[in-house]
PQR file with spaces between the fields and no chain letter, atoms N, CA, C, O and H, PARSE charges and radii, in Angstrom:
ATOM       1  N    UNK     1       0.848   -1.165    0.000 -0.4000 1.5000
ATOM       2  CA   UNK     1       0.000    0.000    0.000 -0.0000 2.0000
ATOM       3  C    UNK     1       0.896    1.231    0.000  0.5500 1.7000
ATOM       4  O    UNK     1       1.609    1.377    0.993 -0.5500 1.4000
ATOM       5  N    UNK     2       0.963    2.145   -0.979 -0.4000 1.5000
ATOM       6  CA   UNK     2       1.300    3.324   -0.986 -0.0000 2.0000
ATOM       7  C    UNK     2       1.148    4.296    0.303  0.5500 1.7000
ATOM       8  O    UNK     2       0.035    4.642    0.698 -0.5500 1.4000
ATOM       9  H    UNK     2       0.384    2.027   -1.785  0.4000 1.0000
ATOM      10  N    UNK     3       2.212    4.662    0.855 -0.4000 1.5000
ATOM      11  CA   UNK     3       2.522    5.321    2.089 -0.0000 2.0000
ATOM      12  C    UNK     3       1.451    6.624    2.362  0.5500 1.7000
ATOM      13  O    UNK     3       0.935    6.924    3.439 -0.5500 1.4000
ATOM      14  H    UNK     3       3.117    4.380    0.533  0.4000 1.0000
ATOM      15  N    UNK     4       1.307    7.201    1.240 -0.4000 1.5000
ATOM      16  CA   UNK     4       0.159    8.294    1.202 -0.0000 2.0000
ATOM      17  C    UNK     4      -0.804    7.912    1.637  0.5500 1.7000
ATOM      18  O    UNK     4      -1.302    8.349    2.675 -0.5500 1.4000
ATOM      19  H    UNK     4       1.726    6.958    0.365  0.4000 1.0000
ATOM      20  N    UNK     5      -1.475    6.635    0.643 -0.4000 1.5000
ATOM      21  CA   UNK     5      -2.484    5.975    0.845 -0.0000 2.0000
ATOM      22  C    UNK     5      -3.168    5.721    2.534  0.5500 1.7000
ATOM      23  O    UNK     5      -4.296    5.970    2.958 -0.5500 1.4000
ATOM      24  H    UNK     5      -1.071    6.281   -0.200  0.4000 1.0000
ATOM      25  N    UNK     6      -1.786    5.046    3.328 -0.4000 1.5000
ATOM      26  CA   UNK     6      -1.921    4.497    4.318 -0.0000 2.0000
ATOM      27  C    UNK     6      -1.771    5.775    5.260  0.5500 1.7000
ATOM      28  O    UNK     6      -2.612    5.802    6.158 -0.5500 1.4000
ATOM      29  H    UNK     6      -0.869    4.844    2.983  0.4000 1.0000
ATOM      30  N    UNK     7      -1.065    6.609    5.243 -0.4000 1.5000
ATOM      31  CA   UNK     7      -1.012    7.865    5.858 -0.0000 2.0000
ATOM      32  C    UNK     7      -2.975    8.808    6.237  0.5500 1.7000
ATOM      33  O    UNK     7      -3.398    9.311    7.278 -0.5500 1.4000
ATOM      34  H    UNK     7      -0.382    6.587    4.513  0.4000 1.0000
ATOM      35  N    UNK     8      -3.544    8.680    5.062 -0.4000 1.5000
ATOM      36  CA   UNK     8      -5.090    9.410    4.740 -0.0000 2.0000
ATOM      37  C    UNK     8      -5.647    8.540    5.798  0.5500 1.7000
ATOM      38  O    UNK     8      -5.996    9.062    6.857 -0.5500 1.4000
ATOM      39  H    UNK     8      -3.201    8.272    4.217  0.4000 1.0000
ATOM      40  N    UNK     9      -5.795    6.935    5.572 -0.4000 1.5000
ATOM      41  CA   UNK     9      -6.386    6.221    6.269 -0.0000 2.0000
ATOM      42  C    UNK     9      -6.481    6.031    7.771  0.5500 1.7000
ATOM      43  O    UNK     9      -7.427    5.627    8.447 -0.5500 1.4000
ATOM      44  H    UNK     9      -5.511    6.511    4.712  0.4000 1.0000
ATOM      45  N    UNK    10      -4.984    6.513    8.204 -0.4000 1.5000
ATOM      46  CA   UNK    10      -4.732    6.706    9.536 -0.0000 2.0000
ATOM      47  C    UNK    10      -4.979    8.450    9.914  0.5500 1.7000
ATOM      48  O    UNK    10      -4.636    8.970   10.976 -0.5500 1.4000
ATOM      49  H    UNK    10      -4.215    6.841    7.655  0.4000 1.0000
ATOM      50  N    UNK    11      -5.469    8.968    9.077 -0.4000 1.5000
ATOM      51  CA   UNK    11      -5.880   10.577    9.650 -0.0000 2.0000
ATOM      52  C    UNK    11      -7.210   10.165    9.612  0.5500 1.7000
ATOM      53  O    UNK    11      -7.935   10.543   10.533 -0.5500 1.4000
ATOM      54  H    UNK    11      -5.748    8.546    8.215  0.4000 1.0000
ATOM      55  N    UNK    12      -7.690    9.447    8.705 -0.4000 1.5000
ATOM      56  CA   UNK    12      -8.935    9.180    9.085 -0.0000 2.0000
ATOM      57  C    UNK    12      -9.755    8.463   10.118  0.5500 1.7000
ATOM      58  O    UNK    12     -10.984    8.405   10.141 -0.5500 1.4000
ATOM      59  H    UNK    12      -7.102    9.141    7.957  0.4000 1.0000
ATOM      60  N    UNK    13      -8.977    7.964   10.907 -0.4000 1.5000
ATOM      61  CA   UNK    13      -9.491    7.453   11.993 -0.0000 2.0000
ATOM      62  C    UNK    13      -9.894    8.608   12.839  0.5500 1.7000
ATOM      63  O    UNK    13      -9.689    9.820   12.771 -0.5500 1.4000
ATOM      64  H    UNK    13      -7.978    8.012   10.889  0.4000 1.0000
ATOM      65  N    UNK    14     -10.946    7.329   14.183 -0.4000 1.5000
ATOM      66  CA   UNK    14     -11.442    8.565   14.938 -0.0000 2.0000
ATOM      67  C    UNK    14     -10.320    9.028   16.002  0.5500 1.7000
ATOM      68  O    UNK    14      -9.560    8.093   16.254 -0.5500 1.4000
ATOM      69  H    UNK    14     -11.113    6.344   14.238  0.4000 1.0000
ATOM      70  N    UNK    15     -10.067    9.999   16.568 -0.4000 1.5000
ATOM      71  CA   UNK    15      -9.052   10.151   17.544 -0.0000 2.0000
ATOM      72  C    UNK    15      -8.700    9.693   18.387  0.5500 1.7000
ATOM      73  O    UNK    15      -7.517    9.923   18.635 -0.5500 1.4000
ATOM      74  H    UNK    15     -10.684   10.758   16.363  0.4000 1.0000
ATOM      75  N    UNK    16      -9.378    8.873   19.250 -0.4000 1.5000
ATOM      76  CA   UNK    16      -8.758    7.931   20.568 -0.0000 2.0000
ATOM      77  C    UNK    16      -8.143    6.267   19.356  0.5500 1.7000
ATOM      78  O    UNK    16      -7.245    5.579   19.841 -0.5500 1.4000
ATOM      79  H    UNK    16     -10.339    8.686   19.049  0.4000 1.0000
ATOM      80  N    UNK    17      -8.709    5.849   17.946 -0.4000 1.5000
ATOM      81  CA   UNK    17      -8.115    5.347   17.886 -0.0000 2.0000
ATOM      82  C    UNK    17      -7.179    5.615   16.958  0.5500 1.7000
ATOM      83  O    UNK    17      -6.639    4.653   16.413 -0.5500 1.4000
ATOM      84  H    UNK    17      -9.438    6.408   17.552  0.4000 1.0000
ATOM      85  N    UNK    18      -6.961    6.374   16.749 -0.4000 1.5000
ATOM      86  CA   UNK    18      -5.336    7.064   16.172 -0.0000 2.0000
ATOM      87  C    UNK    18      -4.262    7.095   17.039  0.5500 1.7000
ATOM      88  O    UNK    18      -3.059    6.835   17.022 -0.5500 1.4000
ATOM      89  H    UNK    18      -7.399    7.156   17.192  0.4000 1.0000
ATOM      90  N    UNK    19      -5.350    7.620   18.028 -0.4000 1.5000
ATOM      91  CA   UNK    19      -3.972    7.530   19.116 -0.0000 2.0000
ATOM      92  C    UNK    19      -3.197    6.652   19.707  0.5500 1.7000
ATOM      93  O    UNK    19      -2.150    6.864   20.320 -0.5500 1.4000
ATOM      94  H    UNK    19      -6.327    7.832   18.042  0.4000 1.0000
ATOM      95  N    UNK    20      -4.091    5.014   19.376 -0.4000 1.5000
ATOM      96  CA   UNK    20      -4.080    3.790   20.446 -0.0000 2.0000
ATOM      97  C    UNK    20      -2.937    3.793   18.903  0.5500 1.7000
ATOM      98  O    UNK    20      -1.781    3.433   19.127 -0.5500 1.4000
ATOM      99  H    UNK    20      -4.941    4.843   18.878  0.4000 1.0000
ATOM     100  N    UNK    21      -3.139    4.016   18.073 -0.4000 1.5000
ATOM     101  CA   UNK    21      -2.448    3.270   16.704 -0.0000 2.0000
ATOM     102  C    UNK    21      -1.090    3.712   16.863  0.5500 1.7000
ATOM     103  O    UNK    21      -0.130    2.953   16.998 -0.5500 1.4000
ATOM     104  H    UNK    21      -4.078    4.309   17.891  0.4000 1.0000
ATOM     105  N    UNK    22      -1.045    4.941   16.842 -0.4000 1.5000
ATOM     106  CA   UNK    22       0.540    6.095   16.598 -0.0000 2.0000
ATOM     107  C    UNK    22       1.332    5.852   17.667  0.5500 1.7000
ATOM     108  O    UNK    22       2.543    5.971   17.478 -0.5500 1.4000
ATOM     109  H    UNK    22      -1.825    5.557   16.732  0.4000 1.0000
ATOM     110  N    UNK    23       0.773    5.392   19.257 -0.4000 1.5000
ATOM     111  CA   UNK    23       1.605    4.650   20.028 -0.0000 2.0000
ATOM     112  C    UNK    23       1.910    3.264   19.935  0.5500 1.7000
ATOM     113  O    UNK    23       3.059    2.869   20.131 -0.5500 1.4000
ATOM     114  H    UNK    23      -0.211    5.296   19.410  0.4000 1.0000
ATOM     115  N    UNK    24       1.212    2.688   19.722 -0.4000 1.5000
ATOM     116  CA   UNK    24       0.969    1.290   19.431 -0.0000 2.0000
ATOM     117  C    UNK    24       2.310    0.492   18.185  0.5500 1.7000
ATOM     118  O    UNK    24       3.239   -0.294   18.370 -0.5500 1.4000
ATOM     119  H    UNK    24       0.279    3.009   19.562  0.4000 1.0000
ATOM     120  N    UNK    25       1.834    1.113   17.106 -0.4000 1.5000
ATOM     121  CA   UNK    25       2.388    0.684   16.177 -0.0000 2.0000
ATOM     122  C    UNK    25       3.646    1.661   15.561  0.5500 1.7000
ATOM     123  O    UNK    25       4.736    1.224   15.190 -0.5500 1.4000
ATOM     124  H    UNK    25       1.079    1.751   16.956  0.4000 1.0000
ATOM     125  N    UNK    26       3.303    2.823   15.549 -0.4000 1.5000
ATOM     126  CA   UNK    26       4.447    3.883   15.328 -0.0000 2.0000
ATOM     127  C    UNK    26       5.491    3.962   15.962  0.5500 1.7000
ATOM     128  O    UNK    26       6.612    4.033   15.457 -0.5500 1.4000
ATOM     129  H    UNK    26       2.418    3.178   15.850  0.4000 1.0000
ATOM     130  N    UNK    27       5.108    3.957   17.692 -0.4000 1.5000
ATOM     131  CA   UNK    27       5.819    4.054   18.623 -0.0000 2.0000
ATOM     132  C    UNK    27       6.395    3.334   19.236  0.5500 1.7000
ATOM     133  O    UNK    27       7.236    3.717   20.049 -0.5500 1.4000
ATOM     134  H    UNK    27       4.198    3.899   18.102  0.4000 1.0000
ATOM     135  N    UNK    28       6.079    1.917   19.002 -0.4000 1.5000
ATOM     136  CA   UNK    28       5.765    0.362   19.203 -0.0000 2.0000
ATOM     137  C    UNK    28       6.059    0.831   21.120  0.5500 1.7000
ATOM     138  O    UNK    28       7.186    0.908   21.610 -0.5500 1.4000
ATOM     139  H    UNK    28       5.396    1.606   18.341  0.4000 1.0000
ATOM     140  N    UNK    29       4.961    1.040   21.775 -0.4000 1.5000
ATOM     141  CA   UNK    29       4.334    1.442   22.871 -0.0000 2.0000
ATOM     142  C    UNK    29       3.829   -0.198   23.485  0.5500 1.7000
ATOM     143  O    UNK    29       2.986   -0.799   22.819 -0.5500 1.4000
ATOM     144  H    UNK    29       4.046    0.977   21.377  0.4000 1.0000
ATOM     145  N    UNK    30       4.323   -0.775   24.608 -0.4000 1.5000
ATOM     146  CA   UNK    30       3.471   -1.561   24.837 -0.0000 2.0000
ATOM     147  C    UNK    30       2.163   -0.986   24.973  0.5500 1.7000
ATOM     148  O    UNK    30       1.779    0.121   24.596 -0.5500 1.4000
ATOM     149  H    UNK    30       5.008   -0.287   25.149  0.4000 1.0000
ATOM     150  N    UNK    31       1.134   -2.472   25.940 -0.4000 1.5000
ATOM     151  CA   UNK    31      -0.011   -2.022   26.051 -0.0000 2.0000
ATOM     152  C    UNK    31       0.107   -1.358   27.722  0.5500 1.7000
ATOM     153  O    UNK    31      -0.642   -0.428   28.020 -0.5500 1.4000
ATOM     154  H    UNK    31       1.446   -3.372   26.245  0.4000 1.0000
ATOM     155  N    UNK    32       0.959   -1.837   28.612 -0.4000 1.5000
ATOM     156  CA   UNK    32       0.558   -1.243   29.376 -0.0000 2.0000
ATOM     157  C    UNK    32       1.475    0.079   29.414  0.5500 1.7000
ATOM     158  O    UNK    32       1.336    0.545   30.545 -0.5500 1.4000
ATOM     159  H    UNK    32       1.567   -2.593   28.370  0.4000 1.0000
ATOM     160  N    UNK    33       2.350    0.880   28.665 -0.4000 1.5000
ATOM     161  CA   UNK    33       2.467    1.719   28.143 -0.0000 2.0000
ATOM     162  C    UNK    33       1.700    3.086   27.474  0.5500 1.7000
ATOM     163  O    UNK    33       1.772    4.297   27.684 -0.5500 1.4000
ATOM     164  H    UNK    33       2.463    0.501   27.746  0.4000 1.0000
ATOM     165  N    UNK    34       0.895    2.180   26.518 -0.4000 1.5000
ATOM     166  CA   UNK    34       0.323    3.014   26.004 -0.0000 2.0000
ATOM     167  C    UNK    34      -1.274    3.567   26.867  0.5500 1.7000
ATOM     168  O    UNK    34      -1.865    4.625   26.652 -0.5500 1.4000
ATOM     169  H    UNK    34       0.836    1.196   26.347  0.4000 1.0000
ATOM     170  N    UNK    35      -1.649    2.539   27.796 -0.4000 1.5000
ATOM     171  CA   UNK    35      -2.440    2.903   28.983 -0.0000 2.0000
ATOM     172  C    UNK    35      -2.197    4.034   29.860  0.5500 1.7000
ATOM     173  O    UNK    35      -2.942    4.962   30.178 -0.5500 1.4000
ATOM     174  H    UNK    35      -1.168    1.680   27.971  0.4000 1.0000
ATOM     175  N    UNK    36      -0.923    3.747   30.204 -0.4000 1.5000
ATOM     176  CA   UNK    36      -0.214    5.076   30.876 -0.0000 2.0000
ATOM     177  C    UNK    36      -0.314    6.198   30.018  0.5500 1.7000
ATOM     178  O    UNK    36      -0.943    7.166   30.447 -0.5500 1.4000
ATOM     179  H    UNK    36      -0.318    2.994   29.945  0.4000 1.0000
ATOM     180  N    UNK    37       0.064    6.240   29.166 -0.4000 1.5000
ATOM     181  CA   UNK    37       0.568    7.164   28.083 -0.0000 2.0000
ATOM     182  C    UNK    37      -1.155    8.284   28.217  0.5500 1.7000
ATOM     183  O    UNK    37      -1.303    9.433   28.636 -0.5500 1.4000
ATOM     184  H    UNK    37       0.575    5.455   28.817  0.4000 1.0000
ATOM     185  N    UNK    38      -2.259    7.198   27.606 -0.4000 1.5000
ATOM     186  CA   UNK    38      -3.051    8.150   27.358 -0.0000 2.0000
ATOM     187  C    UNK    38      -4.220    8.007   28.915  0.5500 1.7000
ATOM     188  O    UNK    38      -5.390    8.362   29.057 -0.5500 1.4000
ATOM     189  H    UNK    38      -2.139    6.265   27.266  0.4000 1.0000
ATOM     190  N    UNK    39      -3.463    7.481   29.664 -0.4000 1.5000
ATOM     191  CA   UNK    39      -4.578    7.218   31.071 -0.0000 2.0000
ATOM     192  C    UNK    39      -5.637    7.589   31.696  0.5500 1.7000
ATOM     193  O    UNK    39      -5.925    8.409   32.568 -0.5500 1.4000
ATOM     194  H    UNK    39      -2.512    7.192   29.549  0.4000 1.0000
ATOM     195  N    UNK    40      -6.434    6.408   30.737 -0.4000 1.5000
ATOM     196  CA   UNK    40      -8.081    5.531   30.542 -0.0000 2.0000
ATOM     197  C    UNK    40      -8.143    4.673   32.038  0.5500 1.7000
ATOM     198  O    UNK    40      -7.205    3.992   32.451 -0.5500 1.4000
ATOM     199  H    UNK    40      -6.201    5.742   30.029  0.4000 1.0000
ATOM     200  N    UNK    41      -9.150    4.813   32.590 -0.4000 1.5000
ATOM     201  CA   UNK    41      -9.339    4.287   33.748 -0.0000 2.0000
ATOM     202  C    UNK    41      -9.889    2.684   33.195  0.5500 1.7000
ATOM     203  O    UNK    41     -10.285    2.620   32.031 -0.5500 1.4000
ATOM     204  H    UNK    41      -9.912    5.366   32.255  0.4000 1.0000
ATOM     205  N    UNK    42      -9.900    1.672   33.876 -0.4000 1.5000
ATOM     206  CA   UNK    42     -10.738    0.412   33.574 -0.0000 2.0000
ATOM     207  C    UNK    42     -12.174    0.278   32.909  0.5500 1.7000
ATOM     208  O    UNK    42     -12.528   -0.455   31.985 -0.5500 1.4000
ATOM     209  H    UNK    42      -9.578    1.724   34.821  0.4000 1.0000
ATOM     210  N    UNK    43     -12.977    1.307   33.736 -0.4000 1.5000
ATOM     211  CA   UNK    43     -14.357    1.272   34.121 -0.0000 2.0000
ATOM     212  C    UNK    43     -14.591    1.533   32.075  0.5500 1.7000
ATOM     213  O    UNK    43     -15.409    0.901   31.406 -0.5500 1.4000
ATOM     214  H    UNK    43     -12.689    1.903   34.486  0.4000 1.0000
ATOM     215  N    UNK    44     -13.229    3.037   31.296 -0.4000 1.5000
ATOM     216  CA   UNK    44     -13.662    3.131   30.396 -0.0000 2.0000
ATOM     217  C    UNK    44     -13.479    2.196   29.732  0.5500 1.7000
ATOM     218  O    UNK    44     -14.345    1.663   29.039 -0.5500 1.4000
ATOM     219  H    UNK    44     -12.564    3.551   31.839  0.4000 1.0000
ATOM     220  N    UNK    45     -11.960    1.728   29.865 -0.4000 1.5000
ATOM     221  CA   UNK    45     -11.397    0.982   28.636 -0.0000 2.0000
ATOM     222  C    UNK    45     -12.609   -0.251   28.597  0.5500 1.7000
ATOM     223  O    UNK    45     -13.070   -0.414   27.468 -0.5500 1.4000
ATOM     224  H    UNK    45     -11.256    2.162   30.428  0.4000 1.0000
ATOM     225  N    UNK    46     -13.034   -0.903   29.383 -0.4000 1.5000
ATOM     226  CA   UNK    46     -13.619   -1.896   29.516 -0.0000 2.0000
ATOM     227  C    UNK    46     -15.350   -1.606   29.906  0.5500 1.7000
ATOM     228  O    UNK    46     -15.676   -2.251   30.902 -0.5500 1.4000
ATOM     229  H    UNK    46     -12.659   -0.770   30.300  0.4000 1.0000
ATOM     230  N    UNK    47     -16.099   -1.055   29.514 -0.4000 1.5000
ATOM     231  CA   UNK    47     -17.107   -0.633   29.556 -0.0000 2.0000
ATOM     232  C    UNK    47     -18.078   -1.406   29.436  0.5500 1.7000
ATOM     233  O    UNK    47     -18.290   -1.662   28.251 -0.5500 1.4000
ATOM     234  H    UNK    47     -15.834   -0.530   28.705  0.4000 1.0000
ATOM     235  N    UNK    48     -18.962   -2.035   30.332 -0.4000 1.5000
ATOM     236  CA   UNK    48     -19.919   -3.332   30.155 -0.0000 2.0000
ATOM     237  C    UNK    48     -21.077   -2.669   29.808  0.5500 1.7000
ATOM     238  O    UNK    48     -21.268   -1.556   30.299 -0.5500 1.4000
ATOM     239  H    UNK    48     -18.789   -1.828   31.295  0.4000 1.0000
ATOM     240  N    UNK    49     -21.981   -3.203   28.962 -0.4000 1.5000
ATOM     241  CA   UNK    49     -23.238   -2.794   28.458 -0.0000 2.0000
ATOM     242  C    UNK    49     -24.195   -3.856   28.099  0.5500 1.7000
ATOM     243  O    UNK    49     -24.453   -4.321   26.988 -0.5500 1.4000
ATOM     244  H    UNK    49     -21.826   -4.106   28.563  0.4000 1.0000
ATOM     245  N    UNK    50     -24.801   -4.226   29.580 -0.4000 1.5000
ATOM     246  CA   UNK    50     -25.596   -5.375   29.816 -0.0000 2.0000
ATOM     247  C    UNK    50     -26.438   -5.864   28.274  0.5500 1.7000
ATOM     248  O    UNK    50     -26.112   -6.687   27.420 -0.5500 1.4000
ATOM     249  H    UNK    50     -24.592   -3.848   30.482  0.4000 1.0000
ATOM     250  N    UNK    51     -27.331   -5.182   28.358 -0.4000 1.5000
ATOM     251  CA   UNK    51     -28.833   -5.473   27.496 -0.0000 2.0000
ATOM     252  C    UNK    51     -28.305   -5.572   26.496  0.5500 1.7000
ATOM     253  O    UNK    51     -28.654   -6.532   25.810 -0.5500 1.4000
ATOM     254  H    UNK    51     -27.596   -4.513   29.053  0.4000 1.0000
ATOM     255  N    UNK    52     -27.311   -4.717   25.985 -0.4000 1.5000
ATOM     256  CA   UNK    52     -27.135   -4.614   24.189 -0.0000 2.0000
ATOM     257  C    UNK    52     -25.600   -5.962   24.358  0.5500 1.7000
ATOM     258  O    UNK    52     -25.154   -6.611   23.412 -0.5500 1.4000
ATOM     259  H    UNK    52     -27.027   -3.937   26.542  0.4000 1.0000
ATOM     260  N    UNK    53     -25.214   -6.018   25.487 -0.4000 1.5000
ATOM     261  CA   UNK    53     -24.095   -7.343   24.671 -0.0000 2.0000
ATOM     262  C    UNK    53     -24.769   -8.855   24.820  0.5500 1.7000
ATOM     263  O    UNK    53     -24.448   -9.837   24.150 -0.5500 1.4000
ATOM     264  H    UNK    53     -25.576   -5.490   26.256  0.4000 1.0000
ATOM     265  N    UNK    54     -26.068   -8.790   26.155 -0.4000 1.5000
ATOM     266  CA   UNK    54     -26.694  -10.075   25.895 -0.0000 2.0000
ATOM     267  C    UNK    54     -27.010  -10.290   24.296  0.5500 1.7000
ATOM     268  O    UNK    54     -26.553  -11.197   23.599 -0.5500 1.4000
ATOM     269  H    UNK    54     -26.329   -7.992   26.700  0.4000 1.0000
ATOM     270  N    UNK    55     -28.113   -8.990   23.782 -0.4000 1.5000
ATOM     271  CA   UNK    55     -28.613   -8.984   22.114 -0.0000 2.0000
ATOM     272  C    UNK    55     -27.384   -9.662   21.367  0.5500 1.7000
ATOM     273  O    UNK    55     -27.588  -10.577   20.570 -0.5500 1.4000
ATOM     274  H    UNK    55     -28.484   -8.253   24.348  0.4000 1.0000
ATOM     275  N    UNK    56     -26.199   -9.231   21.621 -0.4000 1.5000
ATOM     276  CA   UNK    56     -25.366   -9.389   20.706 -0.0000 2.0000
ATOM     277  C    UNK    56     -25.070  -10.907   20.351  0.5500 1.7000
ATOM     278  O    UNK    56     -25.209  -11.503   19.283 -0.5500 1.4000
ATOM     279  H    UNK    56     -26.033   -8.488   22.269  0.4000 1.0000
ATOM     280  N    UNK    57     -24.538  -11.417   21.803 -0.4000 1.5000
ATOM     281  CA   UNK    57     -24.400  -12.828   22.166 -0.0000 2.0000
ATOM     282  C    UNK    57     -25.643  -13.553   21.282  0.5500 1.7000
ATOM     283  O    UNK    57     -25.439  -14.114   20.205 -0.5500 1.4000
ATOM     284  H    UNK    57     -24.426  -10.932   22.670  0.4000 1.0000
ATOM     285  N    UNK    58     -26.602  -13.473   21.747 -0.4000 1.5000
ATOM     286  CA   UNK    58     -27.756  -14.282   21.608 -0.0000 2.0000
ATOM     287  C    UNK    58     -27.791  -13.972   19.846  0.5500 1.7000
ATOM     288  O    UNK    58     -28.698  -14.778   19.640 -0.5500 1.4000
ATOM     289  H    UNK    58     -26.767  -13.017   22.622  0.4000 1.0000
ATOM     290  N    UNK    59     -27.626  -13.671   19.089 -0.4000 1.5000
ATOM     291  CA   UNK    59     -27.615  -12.761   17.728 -0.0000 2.0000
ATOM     292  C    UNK    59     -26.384  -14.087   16.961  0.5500 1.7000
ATOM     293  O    UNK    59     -26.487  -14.878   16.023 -0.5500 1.4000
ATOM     294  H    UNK    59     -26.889  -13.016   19.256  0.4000 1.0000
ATOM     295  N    UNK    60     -25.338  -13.776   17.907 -0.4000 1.5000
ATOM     296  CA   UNK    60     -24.231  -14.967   17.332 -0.0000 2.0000
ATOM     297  C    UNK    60     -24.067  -16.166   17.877  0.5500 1.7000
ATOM     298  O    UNK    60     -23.229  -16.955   17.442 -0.5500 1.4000
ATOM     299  H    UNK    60     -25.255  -13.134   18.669  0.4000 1.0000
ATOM     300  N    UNK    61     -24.996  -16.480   19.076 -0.4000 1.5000
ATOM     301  CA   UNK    61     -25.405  -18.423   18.941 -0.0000 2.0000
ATOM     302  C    UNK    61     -26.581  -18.354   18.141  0.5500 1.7000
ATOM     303  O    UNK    61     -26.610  -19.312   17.367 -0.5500 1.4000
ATOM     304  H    UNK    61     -25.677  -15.838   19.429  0.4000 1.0000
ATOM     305  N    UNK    62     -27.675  -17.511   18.010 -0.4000 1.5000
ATOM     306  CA   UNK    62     -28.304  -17.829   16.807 -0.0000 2.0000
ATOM     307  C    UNK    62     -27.216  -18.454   15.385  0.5500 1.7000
ATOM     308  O    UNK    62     -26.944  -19.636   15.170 -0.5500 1.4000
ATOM     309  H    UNK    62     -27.652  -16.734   18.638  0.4000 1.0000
ATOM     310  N    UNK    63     -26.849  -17.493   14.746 -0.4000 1.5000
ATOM     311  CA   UNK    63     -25.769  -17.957   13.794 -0.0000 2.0000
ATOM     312  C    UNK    63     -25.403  -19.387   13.936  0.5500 1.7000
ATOM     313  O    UNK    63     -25.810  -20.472   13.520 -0.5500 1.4000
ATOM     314  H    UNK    63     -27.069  -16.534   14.920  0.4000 1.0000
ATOM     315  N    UNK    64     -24.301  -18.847   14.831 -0.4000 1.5000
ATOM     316  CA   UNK    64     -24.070  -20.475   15.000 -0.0000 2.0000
ATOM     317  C    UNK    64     -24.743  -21.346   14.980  0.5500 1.7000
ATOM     318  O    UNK    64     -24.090  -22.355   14.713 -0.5500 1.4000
ATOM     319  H    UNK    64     -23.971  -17.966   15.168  0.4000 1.0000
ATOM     320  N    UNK    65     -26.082  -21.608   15.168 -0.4000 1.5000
ATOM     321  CA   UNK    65     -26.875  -22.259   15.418 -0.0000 2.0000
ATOM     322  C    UNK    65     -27.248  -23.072   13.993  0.5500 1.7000
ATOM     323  O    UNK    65     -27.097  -24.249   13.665 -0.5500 1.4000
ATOM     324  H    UNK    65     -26.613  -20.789   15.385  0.4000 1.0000
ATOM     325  N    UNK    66     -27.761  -21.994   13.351 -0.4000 1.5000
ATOM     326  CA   UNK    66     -28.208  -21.855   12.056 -0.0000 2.0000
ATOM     327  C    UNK    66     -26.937  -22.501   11.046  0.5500 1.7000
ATOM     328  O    UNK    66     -27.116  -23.403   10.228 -0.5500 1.4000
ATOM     329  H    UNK    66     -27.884  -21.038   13.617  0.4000 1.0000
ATOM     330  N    UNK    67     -25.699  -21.852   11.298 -0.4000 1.5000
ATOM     331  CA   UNK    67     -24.554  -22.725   10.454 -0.0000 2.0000
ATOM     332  C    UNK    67     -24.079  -21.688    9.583  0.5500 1.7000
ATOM     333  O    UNK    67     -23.282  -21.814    8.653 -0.5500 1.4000
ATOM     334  H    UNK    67     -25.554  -21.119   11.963  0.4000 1.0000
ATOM     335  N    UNK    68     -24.683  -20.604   10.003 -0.4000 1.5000
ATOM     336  CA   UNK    68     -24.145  -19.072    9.084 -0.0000 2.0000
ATOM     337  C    UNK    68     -23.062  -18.398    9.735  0.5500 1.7000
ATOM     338  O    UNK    68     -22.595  -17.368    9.249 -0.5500 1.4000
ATOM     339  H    UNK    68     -25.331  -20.503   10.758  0.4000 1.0000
């Protein structure tokens, strides 16, 4: 991929994950590095959302189910 190319694509991201990227991979930042770096508490990084991840679950043993 043409460096330009890949350059647009990474401005185009949204900003927290540009940022996880440009440390991550640019910076080669570990992870618990790059935690520090931009310091996200747990509660965000890991954000539980009952009702809509049961839907989700239940959505992909359907699938599975089905064989799709």
């Amino acid at each position: 991929m043409p460096r330009r190319m890949l350059e647009k694509l990474i401005d185009a991201l949204p900003d927290d994950y540009r940022a996880v990227f440009v440390l991550r991979v640019l910076e080669e930042l570990t992870v618990e590095e790059t935690t520090a770096a931009l310091g996200p508490s747990l509660e965000e990084a890991f954000a539980f959302d009952g009702e809509r991840c049961d839907r989700i679950v239940a959505k992909v043993l359907e699938r599975i189910a089905a064989g799709t």
